[in-house]
C-alpha positions in Angstrom: 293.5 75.0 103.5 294.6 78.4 103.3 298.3 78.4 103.9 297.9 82.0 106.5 295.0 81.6 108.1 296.8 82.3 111.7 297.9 85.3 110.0 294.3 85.9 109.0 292.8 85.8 112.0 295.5 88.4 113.5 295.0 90.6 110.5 291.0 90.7 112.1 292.3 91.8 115.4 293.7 95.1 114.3 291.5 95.6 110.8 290.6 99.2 110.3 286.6 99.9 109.9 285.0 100.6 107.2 284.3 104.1 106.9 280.9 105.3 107.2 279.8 107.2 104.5 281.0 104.7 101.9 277.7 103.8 99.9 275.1 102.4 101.0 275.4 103.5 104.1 271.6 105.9 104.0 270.8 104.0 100.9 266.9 104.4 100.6 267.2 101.2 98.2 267.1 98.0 99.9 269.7 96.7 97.9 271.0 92.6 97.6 274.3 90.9 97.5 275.6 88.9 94.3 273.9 85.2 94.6 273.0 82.9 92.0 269.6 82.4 93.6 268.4 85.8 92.3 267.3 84.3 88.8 265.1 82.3 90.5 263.8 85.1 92.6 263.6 87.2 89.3 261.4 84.6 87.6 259.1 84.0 90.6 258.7 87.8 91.6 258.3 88.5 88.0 261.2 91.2 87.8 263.9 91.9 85.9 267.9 91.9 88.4 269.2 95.7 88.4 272.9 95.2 88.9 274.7 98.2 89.7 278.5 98.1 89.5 280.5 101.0 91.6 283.8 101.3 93.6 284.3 103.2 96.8 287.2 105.1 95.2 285.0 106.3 92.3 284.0 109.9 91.9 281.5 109.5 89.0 279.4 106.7 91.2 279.2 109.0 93.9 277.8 112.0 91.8 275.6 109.2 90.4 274.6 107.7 93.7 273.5 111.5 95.2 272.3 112.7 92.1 270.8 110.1 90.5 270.2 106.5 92.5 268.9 108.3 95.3 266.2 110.1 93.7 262.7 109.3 95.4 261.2 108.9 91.7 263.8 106.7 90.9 264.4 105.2 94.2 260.4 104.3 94.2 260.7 102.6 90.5 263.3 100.4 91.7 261.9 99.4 94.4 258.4 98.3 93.1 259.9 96.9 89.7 263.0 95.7 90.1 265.4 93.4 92.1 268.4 95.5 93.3 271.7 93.9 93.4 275.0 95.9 94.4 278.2 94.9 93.7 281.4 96.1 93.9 283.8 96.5 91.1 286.8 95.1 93.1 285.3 92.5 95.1 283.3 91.0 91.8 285.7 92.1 89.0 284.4 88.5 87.4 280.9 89.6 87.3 282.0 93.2 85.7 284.0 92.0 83.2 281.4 89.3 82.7 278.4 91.4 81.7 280.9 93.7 79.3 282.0 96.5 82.1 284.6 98.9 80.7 284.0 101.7 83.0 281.8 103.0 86.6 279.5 103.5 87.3 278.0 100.7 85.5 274.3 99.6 85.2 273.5 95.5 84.0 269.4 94.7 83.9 268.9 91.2 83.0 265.9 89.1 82.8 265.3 85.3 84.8 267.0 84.0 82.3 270.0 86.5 82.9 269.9 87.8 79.3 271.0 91.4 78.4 267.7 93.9 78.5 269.7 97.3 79.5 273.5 98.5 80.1 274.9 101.9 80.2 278.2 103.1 81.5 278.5 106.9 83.2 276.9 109.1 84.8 272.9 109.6 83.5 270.8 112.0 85.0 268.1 111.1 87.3 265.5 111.8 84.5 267.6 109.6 81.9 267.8 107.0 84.6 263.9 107.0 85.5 263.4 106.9 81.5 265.7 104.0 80.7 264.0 102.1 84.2 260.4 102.8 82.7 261.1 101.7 79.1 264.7 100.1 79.8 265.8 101.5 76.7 269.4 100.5 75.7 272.2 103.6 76.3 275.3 101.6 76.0 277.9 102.5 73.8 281.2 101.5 74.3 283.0 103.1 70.9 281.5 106.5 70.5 279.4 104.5 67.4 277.5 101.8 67.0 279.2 98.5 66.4 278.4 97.5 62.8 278.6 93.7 61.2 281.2 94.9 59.4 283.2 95.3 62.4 285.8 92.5 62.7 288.3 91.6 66.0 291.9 92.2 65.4 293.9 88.6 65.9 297.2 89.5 64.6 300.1 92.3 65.2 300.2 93.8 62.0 296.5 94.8 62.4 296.7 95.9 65.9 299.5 98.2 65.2 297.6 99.3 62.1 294.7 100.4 64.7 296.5 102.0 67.0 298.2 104.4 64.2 294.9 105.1 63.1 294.0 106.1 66.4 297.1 107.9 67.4 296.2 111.9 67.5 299.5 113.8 66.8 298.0 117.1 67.6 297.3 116.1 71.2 299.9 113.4 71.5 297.4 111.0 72.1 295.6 107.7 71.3 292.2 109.4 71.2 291.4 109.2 67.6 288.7 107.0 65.8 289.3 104.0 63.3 287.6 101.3 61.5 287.7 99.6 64.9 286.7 102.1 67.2 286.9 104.8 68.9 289.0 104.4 72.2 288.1 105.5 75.3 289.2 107.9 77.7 290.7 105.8 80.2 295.0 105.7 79.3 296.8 103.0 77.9 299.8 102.5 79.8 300.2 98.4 78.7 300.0 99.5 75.0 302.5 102.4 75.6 304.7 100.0 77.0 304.0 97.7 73.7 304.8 100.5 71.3 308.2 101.4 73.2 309.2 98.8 71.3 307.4 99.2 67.8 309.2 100.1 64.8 307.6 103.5 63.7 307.1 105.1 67.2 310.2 106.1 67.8 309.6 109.8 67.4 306.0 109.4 68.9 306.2 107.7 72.1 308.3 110.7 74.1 305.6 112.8 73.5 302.5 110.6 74.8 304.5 109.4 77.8 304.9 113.3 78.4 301.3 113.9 77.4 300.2 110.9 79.6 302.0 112.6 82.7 301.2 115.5 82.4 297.4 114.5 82.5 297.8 112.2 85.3 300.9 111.9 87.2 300.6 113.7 90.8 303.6 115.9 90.9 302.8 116.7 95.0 302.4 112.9 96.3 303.4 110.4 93.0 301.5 107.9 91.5 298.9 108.7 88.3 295.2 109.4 88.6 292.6 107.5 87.1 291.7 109.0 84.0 291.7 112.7 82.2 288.9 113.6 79.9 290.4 115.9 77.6 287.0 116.7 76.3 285.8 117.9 79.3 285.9 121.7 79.4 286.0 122.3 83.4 289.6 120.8 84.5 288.3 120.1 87.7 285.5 117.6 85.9 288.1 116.4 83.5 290.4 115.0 86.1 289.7 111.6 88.0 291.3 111.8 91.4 291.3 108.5 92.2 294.4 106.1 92.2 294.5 102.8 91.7 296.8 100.2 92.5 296.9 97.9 89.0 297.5 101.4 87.1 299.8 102.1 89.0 301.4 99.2 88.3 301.5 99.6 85.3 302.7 103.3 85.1 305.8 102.1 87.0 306.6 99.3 84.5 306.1 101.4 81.8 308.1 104.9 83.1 311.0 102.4 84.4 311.3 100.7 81.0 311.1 103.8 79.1 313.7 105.4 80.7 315.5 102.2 80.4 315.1 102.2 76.3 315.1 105.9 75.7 317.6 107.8 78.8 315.0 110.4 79.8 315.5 111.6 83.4 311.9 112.6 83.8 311.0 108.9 83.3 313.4 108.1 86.1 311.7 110.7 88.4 308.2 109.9 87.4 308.7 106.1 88.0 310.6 106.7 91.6 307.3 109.1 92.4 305.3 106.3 91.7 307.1 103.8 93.6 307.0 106.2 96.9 303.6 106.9 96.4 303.2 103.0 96.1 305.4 102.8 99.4 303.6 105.8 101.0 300.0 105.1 100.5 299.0 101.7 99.2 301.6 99.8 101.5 300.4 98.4 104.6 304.0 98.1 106.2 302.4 96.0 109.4 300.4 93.5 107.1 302.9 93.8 104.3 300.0 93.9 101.6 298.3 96.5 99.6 295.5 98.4 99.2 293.9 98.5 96.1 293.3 101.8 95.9 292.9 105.5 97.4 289.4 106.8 97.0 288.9 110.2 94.8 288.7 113.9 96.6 288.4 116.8 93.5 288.6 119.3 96.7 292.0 117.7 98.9 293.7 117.4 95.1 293.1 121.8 94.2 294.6 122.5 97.3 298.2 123.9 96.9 301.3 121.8 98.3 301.4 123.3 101.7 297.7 122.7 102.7 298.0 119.2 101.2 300.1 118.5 104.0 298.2 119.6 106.6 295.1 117.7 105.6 294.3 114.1 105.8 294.9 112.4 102.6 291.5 110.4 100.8 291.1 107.3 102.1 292.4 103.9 100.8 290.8 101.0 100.3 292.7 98.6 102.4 291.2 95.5 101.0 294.1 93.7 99.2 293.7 91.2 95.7 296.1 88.8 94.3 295.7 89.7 90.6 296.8 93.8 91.5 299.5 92.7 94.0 300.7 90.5 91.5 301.2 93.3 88.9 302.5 96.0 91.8 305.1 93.3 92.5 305.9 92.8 88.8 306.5 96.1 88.2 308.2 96.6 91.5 311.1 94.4 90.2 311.3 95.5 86.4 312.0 99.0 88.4 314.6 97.6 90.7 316.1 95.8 87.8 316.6 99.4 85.8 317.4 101.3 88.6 319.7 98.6 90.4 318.2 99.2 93.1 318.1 96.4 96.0 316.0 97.9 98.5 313.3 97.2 96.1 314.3 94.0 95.2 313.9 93.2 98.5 310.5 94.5 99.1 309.4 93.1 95.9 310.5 89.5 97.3 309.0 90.3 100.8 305.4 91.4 99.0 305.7 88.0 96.9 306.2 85.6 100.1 303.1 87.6 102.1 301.2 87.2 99.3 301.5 83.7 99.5 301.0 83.4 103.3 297.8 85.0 102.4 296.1 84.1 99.8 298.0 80.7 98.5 296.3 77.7 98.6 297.1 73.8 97.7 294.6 74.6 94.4 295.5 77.7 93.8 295.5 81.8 95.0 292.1 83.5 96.3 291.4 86.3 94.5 291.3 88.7 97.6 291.9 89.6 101.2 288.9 92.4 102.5 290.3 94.5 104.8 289.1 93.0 107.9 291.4 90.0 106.8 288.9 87.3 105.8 289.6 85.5 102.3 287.4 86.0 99.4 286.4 84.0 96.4 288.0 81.2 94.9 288.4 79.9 91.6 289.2 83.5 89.7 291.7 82.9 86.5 293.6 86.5 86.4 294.9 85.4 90.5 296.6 82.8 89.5 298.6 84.4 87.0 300.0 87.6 88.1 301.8 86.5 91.7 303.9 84.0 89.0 304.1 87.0 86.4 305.6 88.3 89.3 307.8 85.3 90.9 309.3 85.3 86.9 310.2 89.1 87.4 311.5 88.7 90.8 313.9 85.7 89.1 314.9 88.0 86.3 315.4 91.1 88.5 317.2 88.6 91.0 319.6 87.2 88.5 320.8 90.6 87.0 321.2 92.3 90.4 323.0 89.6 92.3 324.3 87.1 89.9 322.5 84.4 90.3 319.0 83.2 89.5 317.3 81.7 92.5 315.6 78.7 92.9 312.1 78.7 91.5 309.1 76.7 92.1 308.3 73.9 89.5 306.6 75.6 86.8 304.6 72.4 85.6 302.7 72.5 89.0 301.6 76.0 88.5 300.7 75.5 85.2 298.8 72.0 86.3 296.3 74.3 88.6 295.2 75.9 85.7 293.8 72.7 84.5 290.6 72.7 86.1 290.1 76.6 84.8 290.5 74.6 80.8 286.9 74.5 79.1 287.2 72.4 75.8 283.7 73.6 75.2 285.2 77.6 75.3 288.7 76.3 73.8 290.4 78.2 76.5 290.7 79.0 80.2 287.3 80.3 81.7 287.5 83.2 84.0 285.9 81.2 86.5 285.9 77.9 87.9 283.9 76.7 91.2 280.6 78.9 90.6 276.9 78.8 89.2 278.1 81.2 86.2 278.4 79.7 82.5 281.8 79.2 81.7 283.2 82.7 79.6 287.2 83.8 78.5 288.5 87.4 79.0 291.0 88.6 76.4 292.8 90.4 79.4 293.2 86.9 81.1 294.6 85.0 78.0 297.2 88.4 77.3 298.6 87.8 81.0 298.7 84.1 80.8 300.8 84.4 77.0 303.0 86.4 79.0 303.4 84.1 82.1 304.4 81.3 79.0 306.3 83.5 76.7 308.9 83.3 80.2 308.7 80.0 81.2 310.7 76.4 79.6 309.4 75.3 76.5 309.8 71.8 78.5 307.5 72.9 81.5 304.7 74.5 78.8 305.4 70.2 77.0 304.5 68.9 79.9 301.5 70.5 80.5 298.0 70.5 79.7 298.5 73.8 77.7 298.6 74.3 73.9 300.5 77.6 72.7 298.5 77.4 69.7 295.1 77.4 71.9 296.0 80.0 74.3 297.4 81.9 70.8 294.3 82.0 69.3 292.4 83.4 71.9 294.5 86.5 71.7 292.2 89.3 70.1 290.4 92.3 70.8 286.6 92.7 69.3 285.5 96.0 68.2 284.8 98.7 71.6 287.4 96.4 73.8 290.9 98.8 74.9 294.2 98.0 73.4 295.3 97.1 76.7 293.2 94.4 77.3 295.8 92.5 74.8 298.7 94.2 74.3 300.9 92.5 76.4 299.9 89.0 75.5 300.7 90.8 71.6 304.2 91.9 73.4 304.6 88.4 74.3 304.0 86.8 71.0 306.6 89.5 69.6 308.8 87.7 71.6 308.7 84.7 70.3 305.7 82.9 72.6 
């Protein structure tokens, strides 16, 4: 029983529509919802599931979507030779991760059977796009090269920080470079940053991609960091993602509060206090006390100068709210009051925490979302339990060294004992997903955050429950393509001592 579900059904009285150009409003495809029943429907209709992954706040689906999608040749192939599915990125971050998403906007095709056929990530034309649907020819590429046999995942420390010196650019104060492992993508870094604030070596390289980093990204007008920056891309206006999320954010504001922490620099302090207003500003729903998950992109509102910025309507956010992203927001919100000794953000950090709960807390576990309209949204997802007690730990740490004393906490064994179900002894590790029709499957991501959530807690609460370190230690590795960040912080953790 959901512990807010009066709350809930206020939070429907006064939710804001959604806005009516957000896709597929005039979609000429008659697309489908996620189900499990489509296989079925795929092996009776004799046609292969087109899944296509976007997000609202995404500029690259949206060229896609006008450009591409909606092009009658294209439109007319689908529709006679294909079972459309749409899903969103936010709502269904399982089902991305699942099928090997990195980036949007994201095409899956998949037989009956639900085995691979097609994937590509980006922005094709509408002509690429009609010649993969014809011959559904393969244009995935994750690296920037094809992954070899020879390829091999890094498990350890010492090869992960031999990777990412192998990668790091000096020239562009970047990690943008290629290795035996990979090339990495363009999308930043901040968790493995954050790691290497830390790493012996890096000591004269880390100022300047933390300067680098802002420079690309950081909104000097309104706070908080962009998406991504292509560097490759020649027009600036192309090169710059405009949209801002809330677990980058997150993420940004851990890293800028702990790097001015280690190294003194006051532009750290300003950049992290620019993302915490922007986080207070635009993602915080001060009525609901939750956040948004993002603000959508706008390449013209972001070229306007200061002045005119303020006398036009900001991009929209996307007011639906998920436990995994509020989680880190929260996180991050203490480590920064815990640098900056600064209470009134202790105190909103603690009063995000206990709405969290009312929301989306239940006797088995946390939901993985809120939509905006206030109704819950899929149970069983791995990466919600975790971060809201990542962030209960930083709330107790931030707690402790701002007022003296470390407040009483929640038994730890009975967090950890909701995980059990999640254990698969088949996978040797906690699947992504519990409660649903999908084959059990781990995410490196998942297993970093949950070595994290352990490195804090008792060894006597980790003894007495159903978790092995040595298990959830062995599933910490990144295969060749995968981002540094999907497991640099459960690598940070086993620095630690976990």
């Amino acid at each position: 029983m959901l512990r807010g579900l009066a709350t809930v059904l206020v939070l429907l009285a006064f939710a804001s529509p959604v806005a009516a150009e957000d896709y597929p409003a005039d979609s000429a495809i008659e697309w489908q919802e996620w189900d499990s029943a489509l296989f079925e429907e795929s092996e009776a209709r004799e046609r292969p599931i087109f899944f296509y992954f976007h997000g609202q706040w995404c500029t690259w689906c949206r060229d896609f979507q006008d450009e591409s999608l909606e092009n009658p040749d294209v439109v007319d192939r689908i529709e006679r030779h294909y079972i459309p599915v749409l899903v969103d990125l936010d709502e269904r971050a399982d089902l991305f991760r699942r099928y090997g998403g990195r980036g949007l906007p994201f095409v899956v095709i998949v037989n009956a059977e639900d085995e691979m056929l097609t994937r590509f990530t980006g922005h094709v034309s509408a002509r690429d796009l009609q010649s993969i649907l014809e011959s559904q020819r393969d244009m995935f590429s994750v690296t920037g090269r094809e992954i070899t046999p020879d390829d091999a995942a890094i498990d350890n420390l010492d090869t992960f920080v031999e990777m990412l010196d192998e990668v790091y650019d000096a020239r562009a104060d970047r990690l943008s470079g290629s290795a035996t492992f990979g090339t990495l993508s363009k999308r930043p870094q901040p968790w493995t940053y954050r790691f290497l604030l830390r790493t012996e070596g890096w000591e004269d390289r880390i100022p300047g991609l933390l300067h680098q980093v802002a420079d690309d990204l950081f909104d000097e007008v309104e706070g908080g960091f962009f998406f991504f920056h292509d560097p490759d891309q020649r027009d600036p206006v192309l090169a710059l993602e405009t949209s801002k999320r809330l677990d980058q954010n997150a993420a940004f504001l851990w890293l800028f509060a702990e790097a001015y922490e280690t190294l003194g620099d006051e532009r750290y302090r300003d950049i992290a206090h620019g993302i915490r207003d922007y986080l207070r500003e635009q993602l915080w729903d001060a009525r609901q006390l939750r956040f948004g998950n993002s603000q959508y992109a706008d390449r013209e509102y972001y070229q306007l100068d200061t002045e005119k910025r303020a006398d036009t309507e900001p991009p929209q956010v996307d007011r639906n709210t998920y436990a995994d992203t509020s989680g880190q927001a929260i996180a991050a919100l203490a480590s920064f009051a815990r640098v900056m000794e600064d209470r009134d953000t202790l105190d909103w950090a603690r009063d995000a925490l206990q709405a969290l709960d009312r929301y989306l807390q239940t006797e088995s576990g946390y939901l993985h979302g809120l939509t905006a309209a206030g109704r819950p949204a899929m149970e069983g997802y791995l990466p919600a339990q975790i971060w809201p007690e990542i962030a209960r730990q930083e709330l107790a740490r931030s707690t402790e060294a701002l007022e003296g004393e470390l407040p009483s906490m929640p038994d730890p064994v009975a967090a950890l004992d909701r995980l059990e179900p999640f254990f698969d002894a088949d996978l040797g590790a906690h699947a992504e997903r519990v409660g649903s029709d999908l084959e059990p499957w781990s995410e490196t991501r998942s297993q970093a955050a949950l070595a994290w959530w352990l490195y804090r807690l008792p060894e006597a609460a980790i003894t007495d429950s159903h978790i092995d370190r040595d298990t959830v230690r062995a599933r910490l590795r990144i295969e060749p393509g995968a981002d540094p960040d999907d497991v640099a912080l459960g690598f940070d953790a086993l620095r630690r001592g976990f």
